[in-house]
ChimeraX commands (.cxc) that place a marker at each C-alpha (Angstrom):
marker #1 position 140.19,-53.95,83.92 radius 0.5
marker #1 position 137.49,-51.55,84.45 radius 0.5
marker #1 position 138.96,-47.51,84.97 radius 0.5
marker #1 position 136.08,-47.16,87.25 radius 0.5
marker #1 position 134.37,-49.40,90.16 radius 0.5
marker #1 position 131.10,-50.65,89.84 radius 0.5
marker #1 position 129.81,-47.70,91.84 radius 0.5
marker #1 position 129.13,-45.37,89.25 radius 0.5
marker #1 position 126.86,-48.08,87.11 radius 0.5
marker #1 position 124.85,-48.88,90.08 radius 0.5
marker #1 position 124.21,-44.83,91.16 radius 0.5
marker #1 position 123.37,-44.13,87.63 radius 0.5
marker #1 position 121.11,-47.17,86.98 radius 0.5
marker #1 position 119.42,-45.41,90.62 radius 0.5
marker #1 position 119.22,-42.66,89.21 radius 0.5
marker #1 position 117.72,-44.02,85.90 radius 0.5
marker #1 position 115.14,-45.94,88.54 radius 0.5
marker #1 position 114.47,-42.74,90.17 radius 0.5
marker #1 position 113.67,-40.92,87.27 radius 0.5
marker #1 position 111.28,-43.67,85.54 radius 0.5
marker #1 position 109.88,-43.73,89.08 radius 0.5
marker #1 position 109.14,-40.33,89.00 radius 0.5
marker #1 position 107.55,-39.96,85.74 radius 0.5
marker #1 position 105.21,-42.27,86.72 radius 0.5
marker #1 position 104.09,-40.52,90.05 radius 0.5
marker #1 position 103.55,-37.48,88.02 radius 0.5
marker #1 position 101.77,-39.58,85.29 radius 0.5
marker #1 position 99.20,-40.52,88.06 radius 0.5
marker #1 position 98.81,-37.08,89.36 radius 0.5
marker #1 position 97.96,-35.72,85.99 radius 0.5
marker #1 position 95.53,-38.14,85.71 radius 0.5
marker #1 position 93.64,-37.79,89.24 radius 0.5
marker #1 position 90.64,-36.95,87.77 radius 0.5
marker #1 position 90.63,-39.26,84.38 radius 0.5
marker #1 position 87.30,-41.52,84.26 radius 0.5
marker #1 position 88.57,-45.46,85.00 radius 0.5
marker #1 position 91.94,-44.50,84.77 radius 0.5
marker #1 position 94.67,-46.55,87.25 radius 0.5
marker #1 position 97.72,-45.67,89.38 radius 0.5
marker #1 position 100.94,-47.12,88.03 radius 0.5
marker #1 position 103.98,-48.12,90.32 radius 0.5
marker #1 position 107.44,-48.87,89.78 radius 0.5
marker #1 position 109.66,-51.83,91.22 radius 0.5
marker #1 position 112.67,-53.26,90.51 radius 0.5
marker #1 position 112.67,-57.40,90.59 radius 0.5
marker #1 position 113.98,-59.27,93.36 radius 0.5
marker #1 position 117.44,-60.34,91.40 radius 0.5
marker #1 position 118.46,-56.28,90.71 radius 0.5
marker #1 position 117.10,-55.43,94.42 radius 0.5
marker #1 position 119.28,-58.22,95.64 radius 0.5
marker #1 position 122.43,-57.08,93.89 radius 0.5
marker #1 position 122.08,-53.61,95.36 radius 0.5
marker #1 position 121.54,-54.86,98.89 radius 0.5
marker #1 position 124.24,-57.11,98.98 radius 0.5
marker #1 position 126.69,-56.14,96.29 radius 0.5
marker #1 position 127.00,-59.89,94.77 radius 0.5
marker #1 position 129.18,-59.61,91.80 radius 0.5
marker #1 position 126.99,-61.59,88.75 radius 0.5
marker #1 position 128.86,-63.37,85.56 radius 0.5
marker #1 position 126.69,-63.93,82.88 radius 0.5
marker #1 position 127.68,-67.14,81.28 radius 0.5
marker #1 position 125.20,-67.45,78.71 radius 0.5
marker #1 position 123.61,-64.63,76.10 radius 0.5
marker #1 position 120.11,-65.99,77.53 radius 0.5
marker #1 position 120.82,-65.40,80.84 radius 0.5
marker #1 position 119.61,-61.90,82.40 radius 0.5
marker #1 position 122.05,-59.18,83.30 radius 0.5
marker #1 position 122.01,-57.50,86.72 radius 0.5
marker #1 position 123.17,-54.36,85.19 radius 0.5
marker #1 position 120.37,-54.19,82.61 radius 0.5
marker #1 position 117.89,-51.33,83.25 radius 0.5
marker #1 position 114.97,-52.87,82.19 radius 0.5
marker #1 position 114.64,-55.19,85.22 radius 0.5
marker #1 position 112.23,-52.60,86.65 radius 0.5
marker #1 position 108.46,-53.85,86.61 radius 0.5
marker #1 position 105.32,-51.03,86.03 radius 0.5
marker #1 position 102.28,-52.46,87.22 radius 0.5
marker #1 position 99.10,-50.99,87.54 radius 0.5
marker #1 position 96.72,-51.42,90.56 radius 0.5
marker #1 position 93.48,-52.32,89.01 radius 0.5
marker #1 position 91.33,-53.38,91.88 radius 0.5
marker #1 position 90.86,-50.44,93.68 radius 0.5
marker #1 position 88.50,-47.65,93.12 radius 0.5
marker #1 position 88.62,-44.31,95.10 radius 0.5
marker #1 position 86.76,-42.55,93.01 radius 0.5
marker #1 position 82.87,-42.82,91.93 radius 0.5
marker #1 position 84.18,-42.47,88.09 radius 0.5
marker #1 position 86.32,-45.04,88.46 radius 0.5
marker #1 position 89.36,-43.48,89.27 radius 0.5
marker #1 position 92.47,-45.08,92.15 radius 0.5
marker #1 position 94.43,-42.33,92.19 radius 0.5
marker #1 position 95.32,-41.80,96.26 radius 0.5
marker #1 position 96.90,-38.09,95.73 radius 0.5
marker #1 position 98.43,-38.40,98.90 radius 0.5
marker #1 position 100.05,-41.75,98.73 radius 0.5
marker #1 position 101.24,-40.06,95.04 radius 0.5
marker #1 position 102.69,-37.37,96.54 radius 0.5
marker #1 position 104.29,-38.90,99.80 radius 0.5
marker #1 position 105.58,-41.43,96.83 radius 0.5
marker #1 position 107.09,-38.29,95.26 radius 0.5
marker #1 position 108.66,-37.22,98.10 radius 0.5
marker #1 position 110.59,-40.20,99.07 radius 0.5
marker #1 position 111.63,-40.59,95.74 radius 0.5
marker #1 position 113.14,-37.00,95.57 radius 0.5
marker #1 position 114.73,-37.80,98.42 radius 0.5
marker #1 position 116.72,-40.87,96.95 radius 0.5
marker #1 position 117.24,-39.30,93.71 radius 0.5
marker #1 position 119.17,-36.25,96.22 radius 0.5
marker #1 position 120.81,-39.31,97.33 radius 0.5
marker #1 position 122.21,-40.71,94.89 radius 0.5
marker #1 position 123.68,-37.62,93.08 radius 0.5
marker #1 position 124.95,-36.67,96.56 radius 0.5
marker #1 position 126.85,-40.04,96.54 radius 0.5
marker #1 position 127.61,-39.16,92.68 radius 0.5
marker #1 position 129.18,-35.86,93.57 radius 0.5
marker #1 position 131.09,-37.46,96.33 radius 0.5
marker #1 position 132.70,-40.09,93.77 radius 0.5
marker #1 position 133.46,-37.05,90.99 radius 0.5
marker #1 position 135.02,-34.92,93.87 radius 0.5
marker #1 position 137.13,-38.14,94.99 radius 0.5
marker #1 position 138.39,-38.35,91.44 radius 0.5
marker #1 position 139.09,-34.84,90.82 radius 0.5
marker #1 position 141.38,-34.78,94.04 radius 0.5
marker #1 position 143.25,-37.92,92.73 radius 0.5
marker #1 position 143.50,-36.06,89.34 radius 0.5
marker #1 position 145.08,-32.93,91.22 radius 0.5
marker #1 position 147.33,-34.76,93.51 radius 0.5
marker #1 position 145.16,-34.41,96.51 radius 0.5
marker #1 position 145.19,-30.48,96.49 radius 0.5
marker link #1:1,2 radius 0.2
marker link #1:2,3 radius 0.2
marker link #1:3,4 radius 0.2
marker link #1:4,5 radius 0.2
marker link #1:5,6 radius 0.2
marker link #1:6,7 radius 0.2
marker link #1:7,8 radius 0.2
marker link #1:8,9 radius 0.2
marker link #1:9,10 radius 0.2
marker link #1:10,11 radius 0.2
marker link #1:11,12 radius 0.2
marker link #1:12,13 radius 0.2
marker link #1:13,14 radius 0.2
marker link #1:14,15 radius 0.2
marker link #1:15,16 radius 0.2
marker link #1:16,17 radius 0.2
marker link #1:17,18 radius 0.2
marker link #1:18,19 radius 0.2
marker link #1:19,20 radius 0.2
marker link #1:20,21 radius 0.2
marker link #1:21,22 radius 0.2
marker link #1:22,23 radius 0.2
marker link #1:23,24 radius 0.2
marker link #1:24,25 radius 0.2
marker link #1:25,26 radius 0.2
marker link #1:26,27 radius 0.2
marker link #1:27,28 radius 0.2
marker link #1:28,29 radius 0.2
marker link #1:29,30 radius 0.2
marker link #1:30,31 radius 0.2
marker link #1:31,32 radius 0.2
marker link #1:32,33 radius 0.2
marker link #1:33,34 radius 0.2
marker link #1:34,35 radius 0.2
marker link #1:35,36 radius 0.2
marker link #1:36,37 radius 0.2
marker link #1:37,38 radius 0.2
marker link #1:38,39 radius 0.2
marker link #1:39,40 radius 0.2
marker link #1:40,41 radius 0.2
marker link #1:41,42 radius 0.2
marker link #1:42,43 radius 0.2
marker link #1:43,44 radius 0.2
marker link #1:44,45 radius 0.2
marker link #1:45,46 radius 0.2
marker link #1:46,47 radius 0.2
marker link #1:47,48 radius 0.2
marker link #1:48,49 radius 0.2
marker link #1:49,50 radius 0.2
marker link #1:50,51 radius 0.2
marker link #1:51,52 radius 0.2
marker link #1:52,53 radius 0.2
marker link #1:53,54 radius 0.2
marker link #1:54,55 radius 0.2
marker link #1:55,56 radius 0.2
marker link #1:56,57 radius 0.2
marker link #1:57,58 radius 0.2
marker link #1:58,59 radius 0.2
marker link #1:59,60 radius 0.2
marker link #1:60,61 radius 0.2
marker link #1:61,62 radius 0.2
marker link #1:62,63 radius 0.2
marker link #1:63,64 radius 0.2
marker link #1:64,65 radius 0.2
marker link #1:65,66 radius 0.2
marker link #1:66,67 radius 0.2
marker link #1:67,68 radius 0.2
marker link #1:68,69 radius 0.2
marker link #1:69,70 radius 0.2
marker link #1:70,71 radius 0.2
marker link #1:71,72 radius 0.2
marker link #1:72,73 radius 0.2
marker link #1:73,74 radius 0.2
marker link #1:74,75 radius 0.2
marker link #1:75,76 radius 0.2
marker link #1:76,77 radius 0.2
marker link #1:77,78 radius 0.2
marker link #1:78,79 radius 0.2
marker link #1:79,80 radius 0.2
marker link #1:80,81 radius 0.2
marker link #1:81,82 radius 0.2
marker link #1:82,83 radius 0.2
marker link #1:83,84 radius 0.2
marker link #1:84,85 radius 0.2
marker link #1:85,86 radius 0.2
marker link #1:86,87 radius 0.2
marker link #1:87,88 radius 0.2
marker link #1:88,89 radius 0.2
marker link #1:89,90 radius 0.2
marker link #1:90,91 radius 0.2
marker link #1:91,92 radius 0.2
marker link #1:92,93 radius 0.2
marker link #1:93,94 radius 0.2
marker link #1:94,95 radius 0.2
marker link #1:95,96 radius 0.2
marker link #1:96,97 radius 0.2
marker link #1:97,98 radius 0.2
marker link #1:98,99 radius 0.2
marker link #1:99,100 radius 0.2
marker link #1:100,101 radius 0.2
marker link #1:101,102 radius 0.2
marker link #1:102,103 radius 0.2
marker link #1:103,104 radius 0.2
marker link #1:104,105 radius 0.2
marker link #1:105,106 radius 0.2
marker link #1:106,107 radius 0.2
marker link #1:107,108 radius 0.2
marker link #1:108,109 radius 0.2
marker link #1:109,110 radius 0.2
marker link #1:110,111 radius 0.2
marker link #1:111,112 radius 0.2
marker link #1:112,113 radius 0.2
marker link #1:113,114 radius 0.2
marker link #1:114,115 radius 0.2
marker link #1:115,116 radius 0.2
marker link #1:116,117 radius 0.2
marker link #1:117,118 radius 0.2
marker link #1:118,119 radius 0.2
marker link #1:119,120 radius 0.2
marker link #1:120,121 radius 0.2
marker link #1:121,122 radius 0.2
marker link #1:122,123 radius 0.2
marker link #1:123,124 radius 0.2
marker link #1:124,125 radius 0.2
marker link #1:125,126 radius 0.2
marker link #1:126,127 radius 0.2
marker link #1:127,128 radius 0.2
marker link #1:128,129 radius 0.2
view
């Protein structure tokens, strides 16, 4: 029996998302003006995106099979045919930072809904005072 729901694994493996997500916006802004250099992005794979959409609980039946809860089902890839820049360069500073700003916006999100779930708890803790 699990002390807490499920809720708590899936905000913090959001937040986890968020964060890696962010890093790599900022990792393309730094490098706006590297020769060659190309824009990373951040998804997660269907399966995790599925589970967080429609809350399907997953048994794992078999070592080799994947785990929904694993962090690591997020994909980087790197957009290599594009070229904004004559050196090279596909960094689109103002997909990067409207990319930034939605993401700060779910990471606010999240802790929001993380917040809500600690201040739940404490009230149970203190007898609903």
């Amino acid at each position: 029996m699990s002390l807490f729901s499920t809720t708590f694994q899936t905000i913090e493996n959001g937040i986890s998302y968020a964060s890696q997500k962010q890093q790599t916006i900022a990792q393309n802004i730094a490098n706006v003006d590297t020769p060659n250099y190309k824009s990373k992005t951040v998804s997660r794979t269907s399966e995790f995106r599925d589970l967080l959409h429609n809350e399907l609980e997953a048994y794992q039946t078999d070592s080799k099979h994947i785990p929904f809860s694993d962090s690591s089902q997020r994909v980087i890839t790197q957009k290599g045919n594009t070229s904004y820049q004559a050196n090279g360069n596909n960094v689109d500073m103002d997909k990067e930072m409207a990319d930034m700003a939605e993401n700060q916006i779910y990471y606010e999100a999240l802790v929001d809904r993380l917040n809500g779930k600690f201040n739940s708890l404490q009230t149970v803790i203190r007898g609903g005072k």
